[in-house]
C-alpha positions as CSV (number, residue, x, y, z in Angstrom):
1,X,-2.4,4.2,-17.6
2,X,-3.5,7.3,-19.1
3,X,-6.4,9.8,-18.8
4,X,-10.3,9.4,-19.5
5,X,-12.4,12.2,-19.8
6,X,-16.0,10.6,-19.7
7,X,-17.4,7.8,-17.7
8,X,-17.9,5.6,-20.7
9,X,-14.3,5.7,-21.2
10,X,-13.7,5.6,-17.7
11,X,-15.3,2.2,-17.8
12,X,-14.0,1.2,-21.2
13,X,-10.3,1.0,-20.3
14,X,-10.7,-0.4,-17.3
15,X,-12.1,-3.2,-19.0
16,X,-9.2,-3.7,-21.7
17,X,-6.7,-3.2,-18.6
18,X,-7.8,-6.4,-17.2
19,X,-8.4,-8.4,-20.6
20,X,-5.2,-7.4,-20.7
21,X,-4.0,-9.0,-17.3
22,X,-4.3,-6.8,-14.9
23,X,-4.9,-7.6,-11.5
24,X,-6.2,-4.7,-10.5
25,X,-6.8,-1.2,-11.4
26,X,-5.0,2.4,-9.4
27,X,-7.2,5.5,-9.6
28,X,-4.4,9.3,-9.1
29,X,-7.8,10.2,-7.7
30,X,-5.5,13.4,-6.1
31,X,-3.1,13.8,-9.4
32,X,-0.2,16.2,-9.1
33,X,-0.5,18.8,-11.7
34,X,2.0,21.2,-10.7
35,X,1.3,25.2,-9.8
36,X,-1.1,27.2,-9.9
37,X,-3.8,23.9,-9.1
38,X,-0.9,21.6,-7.3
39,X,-3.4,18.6,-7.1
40,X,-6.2,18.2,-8.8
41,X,-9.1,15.6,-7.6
42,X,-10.3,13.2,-10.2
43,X,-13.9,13.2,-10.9
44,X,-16.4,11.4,-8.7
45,X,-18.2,9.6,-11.3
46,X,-15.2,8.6,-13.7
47,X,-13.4,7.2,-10.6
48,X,-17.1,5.3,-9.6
49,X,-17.6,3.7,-12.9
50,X,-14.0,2.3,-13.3
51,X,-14.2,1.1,-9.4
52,X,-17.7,-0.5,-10.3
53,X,-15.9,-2.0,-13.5
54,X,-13.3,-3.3,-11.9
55,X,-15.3,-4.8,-9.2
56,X,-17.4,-6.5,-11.8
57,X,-14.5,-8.3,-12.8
58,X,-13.8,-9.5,-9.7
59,X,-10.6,-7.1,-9.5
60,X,-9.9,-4.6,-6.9
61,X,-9.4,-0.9,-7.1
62,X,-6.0,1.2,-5.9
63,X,-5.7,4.7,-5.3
64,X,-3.6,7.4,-5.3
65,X,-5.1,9.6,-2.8
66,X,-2.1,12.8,-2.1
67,X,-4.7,15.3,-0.3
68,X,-8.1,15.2,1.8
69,X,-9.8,15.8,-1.5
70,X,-8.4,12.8,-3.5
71,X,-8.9,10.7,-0.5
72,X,-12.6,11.8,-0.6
73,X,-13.0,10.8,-4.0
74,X,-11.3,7.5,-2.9
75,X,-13.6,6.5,-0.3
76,X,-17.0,7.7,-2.2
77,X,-15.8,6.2,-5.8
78,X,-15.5,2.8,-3.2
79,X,-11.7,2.0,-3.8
80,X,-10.6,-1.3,-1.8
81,X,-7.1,-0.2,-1.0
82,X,-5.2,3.2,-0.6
83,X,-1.8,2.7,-2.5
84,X,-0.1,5.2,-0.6
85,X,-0.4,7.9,2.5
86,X,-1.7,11.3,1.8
87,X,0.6,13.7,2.9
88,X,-1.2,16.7,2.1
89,X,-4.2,15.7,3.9
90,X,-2.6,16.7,6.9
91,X,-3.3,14.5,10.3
92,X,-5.7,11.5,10.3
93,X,-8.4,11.9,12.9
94,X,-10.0,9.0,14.8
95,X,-13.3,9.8,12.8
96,X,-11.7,9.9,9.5
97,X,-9.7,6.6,10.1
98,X,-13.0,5.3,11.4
99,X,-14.9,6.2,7.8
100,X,-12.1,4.7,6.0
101,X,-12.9,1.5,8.1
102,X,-16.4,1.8,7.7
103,X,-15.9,1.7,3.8
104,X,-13.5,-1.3,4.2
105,X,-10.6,0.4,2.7
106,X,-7.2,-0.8,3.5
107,X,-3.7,1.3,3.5
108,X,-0.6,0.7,2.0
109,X,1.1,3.6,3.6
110,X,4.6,2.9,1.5
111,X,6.4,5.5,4.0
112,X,10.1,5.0,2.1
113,X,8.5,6.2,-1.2
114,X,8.1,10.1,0.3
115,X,11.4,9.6,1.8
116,X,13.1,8.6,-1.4
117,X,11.4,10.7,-3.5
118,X,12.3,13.9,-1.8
119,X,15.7,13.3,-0.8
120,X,16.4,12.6,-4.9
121,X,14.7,15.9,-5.5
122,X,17.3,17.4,-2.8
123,X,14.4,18.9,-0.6
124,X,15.5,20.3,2.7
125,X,16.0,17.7,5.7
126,X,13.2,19.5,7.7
127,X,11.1,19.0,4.9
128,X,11.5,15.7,4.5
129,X,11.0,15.3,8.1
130,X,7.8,17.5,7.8
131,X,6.6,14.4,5.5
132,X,7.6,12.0,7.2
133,X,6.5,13.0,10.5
134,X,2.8,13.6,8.5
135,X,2.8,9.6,6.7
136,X,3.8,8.0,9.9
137,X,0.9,10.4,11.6
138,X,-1.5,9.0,9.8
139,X,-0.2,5.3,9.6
140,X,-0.5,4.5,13.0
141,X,-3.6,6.5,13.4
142,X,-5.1,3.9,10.7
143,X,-3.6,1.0,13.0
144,X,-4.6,2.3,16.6
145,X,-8.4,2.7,14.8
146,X,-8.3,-0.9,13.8
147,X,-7.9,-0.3,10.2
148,X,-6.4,-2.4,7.9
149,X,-3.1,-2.0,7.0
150,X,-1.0,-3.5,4.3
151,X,3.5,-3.4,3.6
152,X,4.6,-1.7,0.8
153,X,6.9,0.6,-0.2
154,X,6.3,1.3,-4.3
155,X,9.6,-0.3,-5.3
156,X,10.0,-0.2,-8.8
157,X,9.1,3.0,-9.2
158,X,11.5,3.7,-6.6
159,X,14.7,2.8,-6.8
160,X,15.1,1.4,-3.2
161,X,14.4,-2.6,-2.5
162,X,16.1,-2.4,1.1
163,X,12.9,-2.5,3.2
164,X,14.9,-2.1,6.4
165,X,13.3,2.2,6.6
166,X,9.7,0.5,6.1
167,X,9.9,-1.5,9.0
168,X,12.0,1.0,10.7
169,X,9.1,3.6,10.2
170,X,6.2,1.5,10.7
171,X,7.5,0.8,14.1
172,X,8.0,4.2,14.4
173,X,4.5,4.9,13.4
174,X,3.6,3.0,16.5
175,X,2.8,-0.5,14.9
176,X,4.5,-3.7,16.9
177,X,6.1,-6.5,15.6
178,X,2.6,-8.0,15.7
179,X,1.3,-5.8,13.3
180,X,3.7,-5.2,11.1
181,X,4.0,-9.2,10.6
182,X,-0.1,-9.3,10.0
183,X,0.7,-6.0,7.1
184,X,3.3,-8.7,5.5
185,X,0.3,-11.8,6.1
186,X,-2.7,-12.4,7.4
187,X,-4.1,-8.9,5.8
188,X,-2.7,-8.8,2.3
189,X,-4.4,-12.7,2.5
190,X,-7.4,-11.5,3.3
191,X,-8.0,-8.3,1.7
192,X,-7.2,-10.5,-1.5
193,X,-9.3,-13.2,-1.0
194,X,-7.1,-15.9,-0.4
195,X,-7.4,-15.9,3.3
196,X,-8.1,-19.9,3.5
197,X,-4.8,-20.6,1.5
198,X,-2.4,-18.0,2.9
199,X,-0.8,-16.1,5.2
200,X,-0.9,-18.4,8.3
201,X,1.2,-21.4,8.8
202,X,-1.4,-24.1,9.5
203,X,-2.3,-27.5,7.8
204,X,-3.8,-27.0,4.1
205,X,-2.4,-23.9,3.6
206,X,0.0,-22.7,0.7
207,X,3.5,-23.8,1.9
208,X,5.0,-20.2,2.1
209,X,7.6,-19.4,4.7
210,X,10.1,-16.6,5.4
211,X,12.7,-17.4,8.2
212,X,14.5,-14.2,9.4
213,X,18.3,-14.5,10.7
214,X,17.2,-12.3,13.6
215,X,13.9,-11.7,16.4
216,X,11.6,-8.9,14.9
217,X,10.7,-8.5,18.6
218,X,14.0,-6.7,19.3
219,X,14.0,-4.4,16.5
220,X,11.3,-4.5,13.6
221,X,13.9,-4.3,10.8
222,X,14.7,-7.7,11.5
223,X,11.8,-8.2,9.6
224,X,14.0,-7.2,6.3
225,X,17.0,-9.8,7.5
226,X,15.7,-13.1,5.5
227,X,17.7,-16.2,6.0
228,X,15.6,-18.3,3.8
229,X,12.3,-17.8,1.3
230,X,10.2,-20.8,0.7
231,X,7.5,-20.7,-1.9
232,X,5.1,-24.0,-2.3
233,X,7.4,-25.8,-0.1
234,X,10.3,-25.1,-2.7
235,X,13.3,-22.6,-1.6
236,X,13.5,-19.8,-3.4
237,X,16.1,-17.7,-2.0
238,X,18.9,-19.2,0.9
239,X,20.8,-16.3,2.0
240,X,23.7,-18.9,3.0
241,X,24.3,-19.3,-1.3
242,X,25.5,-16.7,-3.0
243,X,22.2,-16.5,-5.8
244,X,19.1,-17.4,-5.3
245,X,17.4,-21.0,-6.0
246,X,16.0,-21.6,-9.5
């Protein structure tokens, strides 16, 4: 993490990130600076050469998009995936959702995080509704255009690993059960390459299953009620015992 102020060293510690181990690199392309600026948009060509750097290590790129101008510099640097939603972007239109699938960027639209983060920073309930109503907006405008869309929520640096709101507000986004199941699947397999080993439960595949305790067809935060995790074919967690398997 940190800031780069030319392209060469845009591209150099991109480089030692993922000696380092990184799997991946995340661009603030819309970083929040406080007043008078609010959000400032990182520049084009920094955010180009560390996307072209990470790509030529076979890695993809994240970003941090918060307003229409970050998300620009998102979709022209060529990020792979946008890490969250963009509230201040205001409402997704079919053409805009349509040049984010041209460019083959994905969404992560990790609704709980605005949520969370403004109801610790005790901002009014309309407010927070404001926000929310805005992220869901533009979730299940990326959905209903047929772009790709991907569960997360940005635990860890929130403090909140119930998943249940997630699910709760990707339904309420307008995604099915269908959907939301392919964000948790079939997509994250195949936006990471790994397609042909994951994310379906088929012969030759990774033996990876969650069981839920209830139908995700009745209410999509059944989707966050796991009865058993099985990684490899080796259980990992049994909610019947009272810790996990080791």
């Amino acid at each position: 993490s940190g800031e780069v102020a030319t392209v060469e060293q845009a591209r150099s510690r991109a480089a030692a990130q993922i000696k380092g181990g990184a799997d991946g690199v995340k661009l603030f392309t819309g970083a929040i600076v406080g007043p008078p600026q609010g959000v400032l948009p990182m520049s084009k060509e920094i955010a180009h050469a560390i996307v072209e750097e990470a790509h030529a290590h076979g890695k993809p790129a994240f970003a941090h998009p918060t307003d229409q101008a970050g998300l620009d510099v998102a979709v022209d640097s060529g990020v792979d995936v946008l890490a969250h939603t963009a509230p201040d972007a205001g409402e997704w239109s079919p053409a805009l959702v349509a040049r984010l699938k041209a460019a083959n960027v994905a969404l992560v639209p990790t609704l709980t995080l605005f949520d969370s983060e403004l109801r610790r920073e005790g901002a009014p309930e309309a407010v927070v509704q404001r926000f929310i109503g805005a992220v869901t907006q533009q979730t299940g405008a990326m959905s209903r255009g047929g772009g790709q869309v991907l569960f997360g929520t940005d635990a860890g640096y929130i403090e909140v690993y119930d998943t249940h709101l997630e699910y709760r507000l990707m339904s309420a986004a307008g995604l099915d059960w269908r959907q939301i199941l392919a964000s948790l699947t079939t997509a994250p397999a195949q936006r990471f390459g790994q397609g042909a080993q994951r994310g379906r439960v088929a012969e030759g595949f990774a033996g990876d299953l969650v069981m839920l305790r209830t139908d995700p067809q009745a209410s999509a935060d059944a989707f966050a009620d796991v009865r058993m995790t099985v990684r490899g074919g080796r259980v990992i967690y049994d909610g019947a015992a009272a810790l996990p398997q080791r």
